[in-house]
SETOR-170535 format. One record per residue (C-alpha): residue in three letters; x, y, z. Coordinates in steps of 0.02 Angstrom, whole numbers, padded with zeros to 5 digits, always signed. Each point is the difference from the previous one (the first is absolute). Example, Ala and Ser with C-alpha at 12.3 -4.5 7.8 and 13.67 -1.06 7.14 Angstrom:
# residues 2
ALA+00615-00225+00390
SER+00069+00172-00033
# end
This chain:
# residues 317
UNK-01288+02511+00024
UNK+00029-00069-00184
UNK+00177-00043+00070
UNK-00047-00101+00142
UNK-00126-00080-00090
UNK+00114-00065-00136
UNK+00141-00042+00133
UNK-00157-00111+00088
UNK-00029-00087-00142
UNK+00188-00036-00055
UNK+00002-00063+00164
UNK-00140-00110-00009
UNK+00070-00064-00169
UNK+00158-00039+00096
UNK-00098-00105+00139
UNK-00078-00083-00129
UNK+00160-00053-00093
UNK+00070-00069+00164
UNK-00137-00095+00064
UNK+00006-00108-00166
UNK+00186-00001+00015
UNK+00063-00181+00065
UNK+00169-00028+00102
UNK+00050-00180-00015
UNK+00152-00080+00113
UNK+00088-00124-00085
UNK+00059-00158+00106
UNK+00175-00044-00052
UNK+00140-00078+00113
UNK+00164+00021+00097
UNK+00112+00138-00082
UNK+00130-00137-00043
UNK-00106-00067-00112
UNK-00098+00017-00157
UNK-00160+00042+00032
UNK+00037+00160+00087
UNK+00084+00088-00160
UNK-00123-00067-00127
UNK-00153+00063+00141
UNK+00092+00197+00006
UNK+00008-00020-00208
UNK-00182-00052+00000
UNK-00036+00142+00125
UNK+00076+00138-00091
UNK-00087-00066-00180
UNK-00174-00018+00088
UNK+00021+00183+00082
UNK+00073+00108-00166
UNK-00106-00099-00133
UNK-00161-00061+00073
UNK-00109+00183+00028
UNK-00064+00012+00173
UNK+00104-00166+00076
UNK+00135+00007+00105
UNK+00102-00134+00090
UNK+00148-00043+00096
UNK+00109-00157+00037
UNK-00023-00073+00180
UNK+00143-00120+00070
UNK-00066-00168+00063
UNK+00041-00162+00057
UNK-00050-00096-00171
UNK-00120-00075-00088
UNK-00103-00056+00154
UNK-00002+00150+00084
UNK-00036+00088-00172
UNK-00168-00106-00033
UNK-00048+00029+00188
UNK-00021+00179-00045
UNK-00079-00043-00138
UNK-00114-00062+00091
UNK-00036+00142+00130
UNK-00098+00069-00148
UNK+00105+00166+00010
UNK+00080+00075-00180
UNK+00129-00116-00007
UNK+00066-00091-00174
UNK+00116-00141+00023
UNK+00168-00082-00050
UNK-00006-00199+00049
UNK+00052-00152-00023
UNK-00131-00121-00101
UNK+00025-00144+00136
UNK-00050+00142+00137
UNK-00129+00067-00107
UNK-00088-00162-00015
UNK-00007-00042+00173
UNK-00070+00170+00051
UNK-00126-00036-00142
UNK-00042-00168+00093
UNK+00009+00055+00184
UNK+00137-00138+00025
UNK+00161-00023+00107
UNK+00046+00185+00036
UNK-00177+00061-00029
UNK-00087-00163+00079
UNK-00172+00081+00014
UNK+00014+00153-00087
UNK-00027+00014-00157
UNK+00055+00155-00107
UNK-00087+00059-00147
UNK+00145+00020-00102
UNK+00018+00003-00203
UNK+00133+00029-00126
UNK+00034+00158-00095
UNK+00169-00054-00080
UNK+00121-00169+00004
UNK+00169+00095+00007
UNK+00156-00101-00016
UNK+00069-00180+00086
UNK+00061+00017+00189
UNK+00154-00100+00009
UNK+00048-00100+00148
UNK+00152+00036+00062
UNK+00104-00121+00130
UNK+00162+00106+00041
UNK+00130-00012+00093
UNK+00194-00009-00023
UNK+00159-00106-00056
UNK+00055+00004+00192
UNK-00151-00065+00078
UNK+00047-00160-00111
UNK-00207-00033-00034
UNK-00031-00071-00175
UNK-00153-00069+00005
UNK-00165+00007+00081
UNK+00047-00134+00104
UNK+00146+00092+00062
UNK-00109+00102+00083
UNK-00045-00119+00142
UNK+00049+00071+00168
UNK+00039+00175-00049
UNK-00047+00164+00032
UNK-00088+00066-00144
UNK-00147+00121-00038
UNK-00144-00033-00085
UNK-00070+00170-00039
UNK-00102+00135+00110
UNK-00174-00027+00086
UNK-00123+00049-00097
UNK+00095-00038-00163
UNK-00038-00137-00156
UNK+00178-00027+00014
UNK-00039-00099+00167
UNK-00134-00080-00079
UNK+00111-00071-00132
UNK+00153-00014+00083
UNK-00125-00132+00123
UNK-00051-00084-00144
UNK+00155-00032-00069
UNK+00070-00061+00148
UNK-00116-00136+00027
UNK+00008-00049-00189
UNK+00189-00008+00018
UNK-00012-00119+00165
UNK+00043+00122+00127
UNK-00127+00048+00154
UNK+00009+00182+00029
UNK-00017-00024+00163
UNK+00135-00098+00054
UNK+00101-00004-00130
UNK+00066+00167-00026
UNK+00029+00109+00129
UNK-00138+00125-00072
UNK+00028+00213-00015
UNK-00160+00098-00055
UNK+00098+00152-00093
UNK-00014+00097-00169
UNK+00112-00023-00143
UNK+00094+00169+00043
UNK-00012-00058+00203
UNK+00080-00177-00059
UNK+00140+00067-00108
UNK+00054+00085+00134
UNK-00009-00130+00106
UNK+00072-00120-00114
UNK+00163+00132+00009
UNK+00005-00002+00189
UNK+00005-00180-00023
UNK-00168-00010+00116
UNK-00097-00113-00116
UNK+00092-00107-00147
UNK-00129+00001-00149
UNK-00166+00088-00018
UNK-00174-00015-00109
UNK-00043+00131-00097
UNK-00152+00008-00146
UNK+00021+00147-00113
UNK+00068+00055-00174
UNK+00156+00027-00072
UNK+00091+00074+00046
UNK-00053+00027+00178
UNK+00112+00149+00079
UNK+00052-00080+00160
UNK+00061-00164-00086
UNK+00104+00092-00145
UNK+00077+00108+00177
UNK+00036-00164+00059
UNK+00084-00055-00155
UNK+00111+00120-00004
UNK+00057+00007+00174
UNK+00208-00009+00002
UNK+00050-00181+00049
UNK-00165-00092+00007
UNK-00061-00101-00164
UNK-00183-00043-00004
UNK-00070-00160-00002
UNK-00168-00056-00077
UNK-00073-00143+00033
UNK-00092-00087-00140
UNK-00166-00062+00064
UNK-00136-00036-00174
UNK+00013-00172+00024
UNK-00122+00034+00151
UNK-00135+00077-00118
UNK-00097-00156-00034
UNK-00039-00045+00198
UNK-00026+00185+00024
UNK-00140+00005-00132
UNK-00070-00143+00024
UNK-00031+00044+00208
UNK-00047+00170-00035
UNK-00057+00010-00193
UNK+00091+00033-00171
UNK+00039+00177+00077
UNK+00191-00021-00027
UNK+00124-00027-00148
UNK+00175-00048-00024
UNK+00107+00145-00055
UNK+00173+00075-00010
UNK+00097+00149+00055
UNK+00115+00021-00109
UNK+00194+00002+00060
UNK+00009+00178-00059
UNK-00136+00048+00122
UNK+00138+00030+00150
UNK+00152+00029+00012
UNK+00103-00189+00057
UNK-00119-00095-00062
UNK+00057-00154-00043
UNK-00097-00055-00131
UNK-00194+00000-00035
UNK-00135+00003+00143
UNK-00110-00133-00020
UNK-00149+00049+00113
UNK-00174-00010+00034
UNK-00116+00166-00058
UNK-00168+00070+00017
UNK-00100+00132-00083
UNK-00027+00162+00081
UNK-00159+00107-00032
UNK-00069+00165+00031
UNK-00163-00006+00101
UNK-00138+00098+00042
UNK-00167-00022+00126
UNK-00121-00072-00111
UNK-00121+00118+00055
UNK+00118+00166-00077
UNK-00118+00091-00138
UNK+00041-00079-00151
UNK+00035+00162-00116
UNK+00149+00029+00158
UNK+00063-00187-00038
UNK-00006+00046-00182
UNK+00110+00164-00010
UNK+00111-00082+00120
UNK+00026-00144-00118
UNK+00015+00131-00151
UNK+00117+00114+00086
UNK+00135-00147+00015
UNK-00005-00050-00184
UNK-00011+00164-00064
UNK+00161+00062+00123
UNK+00069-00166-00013
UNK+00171+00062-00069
UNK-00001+00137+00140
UNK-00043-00160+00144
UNK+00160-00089-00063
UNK+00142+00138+00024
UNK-00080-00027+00184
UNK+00042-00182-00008
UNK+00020-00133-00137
UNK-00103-00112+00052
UNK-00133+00142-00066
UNK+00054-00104-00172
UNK-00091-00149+00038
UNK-00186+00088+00003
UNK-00043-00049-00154
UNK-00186-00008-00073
UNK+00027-00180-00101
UNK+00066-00057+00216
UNK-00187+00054+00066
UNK-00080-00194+00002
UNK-00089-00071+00110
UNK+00108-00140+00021
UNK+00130+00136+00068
UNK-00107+00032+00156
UNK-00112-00101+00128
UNK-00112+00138+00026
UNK-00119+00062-00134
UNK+00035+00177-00071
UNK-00092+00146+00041
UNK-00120+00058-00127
UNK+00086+00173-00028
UNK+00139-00095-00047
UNK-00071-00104-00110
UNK-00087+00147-00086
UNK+00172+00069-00043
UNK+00047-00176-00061
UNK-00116-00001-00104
UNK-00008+00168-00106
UNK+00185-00067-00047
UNK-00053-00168-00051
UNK+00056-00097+00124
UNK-00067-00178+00050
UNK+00027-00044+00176
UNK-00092-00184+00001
# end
C-alpha cells in the first residue's frame, strides 16, 4: 500500500510538472534561408536551458505567414521582417482588417535585399529588369512585400513589367539554374545558403544588382522602415564588388498577450546562450543588448522583455 501510495503521488508530481510545462513553435521560413537555422538554434536553447519549455522550428512561407500565426493566438514566437511586422500591427495591406496583437521580444540583425541573378542574363540594373521573368519571393513572405516596394520605387509595375514567379530563395536558385526565371528577390542575412549554392555553381557568375538609391521613395511611401546598406563583395562567391542594397530590421515576436515571466526567460535564455545561438548561425552576432531601441522596431516591446532589459541597464527610449 505504502508503495502505491508513493508511486500516486510521484505521479501526481509529474502531472503537475507538465501541465505548467509550455511548448512553443517557433515561426521561421523556407529552409534556404535564414530564419529556419537560427529558429532550430533557438529551439534547441529554449528546450535544454529554459526548465519546463520546449520548442521546435516550423517551416513557413515568411514573415507574413509567420505573424498570421501569431495571430491565431496559438504558442507561436516569431521571426519577421519589421516592414511586415508593422503592417500586421496596423491591420494594413496584407492584414487589411485584421489586426494582430503583436510585440517585440528582440531586434536581431539587418535583412539584406538581395536582387540576383547572373553575368549571362546581361541585367545590370533595376531597370534591366523590365520584361523579364523574375521572382519576387514566396506568398506569404516579407520578401514579396519588399521586393513590391522596391519595384515601384525603382519605376517598374510588378504587374506588367516583369513577368512575375512567386518562389523561395532555395525554389529560385534553382530556377535561376534551369534558366526558368533570370534574377530573383530575396530578404535575408548573410550569408543566405541558397545564394552562396548559387555562387558557387561551375560556370555561372552572380550578379547583384545595386538598388539603395531607391531607399528614399521607399521610406517616404511606406515610413523610415528601410536603410541603405552593403553586402560586402566577400559575402558570395563572384561578386563583383560591394552590394549596395536596401535593408530592414528583423525581430523576434511574440502575442502580446504571452505571460510576461514566459517573454522574459525567453529573452534571457538568448543572451545568456548567445555564444551557443551563433555556432547555429552568425547572424546570432548581431543580438546585442546596446541594438534593443525602440527606434529598431515599429512595434512596442513586450514587457517581459523589457524587464530583462532592464536588470542589465539597458535604455530602450
Amino acid at each position: 500500500m505504502k508503495l502505491i501510495k508513493t508511486l500516486a503521488l510521484s505521479f501526481a508530481v509529474v502531472c503537475a510538472g507538465a501541465a505548467h510545462a509550455q511548448n512553443y513553435s517557433i515561426a521561421t521560413g523556407g529552409t534556404g534561408g535564414v530564419y529556419y537555422p537560427m529558429g532550430g538554434g533557438l529551439a534547441s536553447v529554449l528546450t535544454k536551458k529554459v526548465p519546463g519549455m520546449s520548442a521546435t522550428a516550423e517551416v513557413t512561407g515568411g514573415s507574413v505567414d509567420n505573424l498570421k500565426l501569431i495571430g491565431s493566438g496559438k504558442p507561436y514566437m516569431a521571426f519577421t521582417m519589421s516592414d511586415a511586422a508593422k503592417d500586421a500591427l496596423d491591420g494594413k495591406d496584407k492584414f487589411s482588417g485584421r489586426k494582430v496583437d503583436v510585440k517585440t521580444l528582440l531586434v536581431l540583425y539587418p535583412n539584406r535585399m538581395h536582387v540576383v541573378t547572373t553575368e549571362a542574363s546581361g541585367i545590370k540594373t533595376m531597370k534591366d529588369l523590365k520584361g523579364k521573368r523574375v521572382s519576387t519571393g514566396s506568398p506569404g513572405s516579407a520578401t514579396e512585400v519588399m521586393a513590391f516596394r522596391l519595384l515601384e520605387a525603382s519605376g517598374l509595375d510588378k504587374d506588367k513589367d516583369v513577368k512575375r514567379e512567386r518562389l523561395g530563395v532555395a525554389e529560385s536558385v534553382n530556377a535561376v539554374k534551369d534558366r526558368k526565371i533570370d534574377a530573383f528577390f530575396w530578404v535575408g542575412g548573410l550569408p543566405t545558403a541558397a545564394v552562396t549554392d548559387l555562387a558557387n555553381t561551375p560556370g555561372t557568375k552572380i550578379v547583384m544588382i545595386d538598388h539603395a538609391d531607391a531607399v528614399d521613395a521607399m521610406n517616404k511611401k511606406y515610413g523610415n522602415l528601410y536603410f541603405k546598406d552593403t553586402i560586402p563583395q566577400s559575402t558570395y562567391s563572384g561578386m563583383a564588388g560591394d552590394n549596395k542594397n536596401a535593408s530592414v530590421s528583423n525581430i523576434l515576436v511574440v502575442n502580446g498577450q504571452m505571460p510576461e515571466e514566459e517573454a522574459y526567460k525567453i529573452t534571457k535564455a538568448v543572451f545568456d546562450n548567445k555564444e551557443e545561438l551563433v555556432r547555429t548561425h552568425r547572424e546570432y552576432e548581431s543580438v546585442k543588448l546596446e541594438n534593443q531601441k525602440a527606434a529598431a522596431t515599429p512595434l512596442p516591446f513586450h514587457p517581459g522583455a523589457l524587464k530583462y532589459f532592464q536588470e542589465k541597464g539597458q535604455n530602450v527610449n
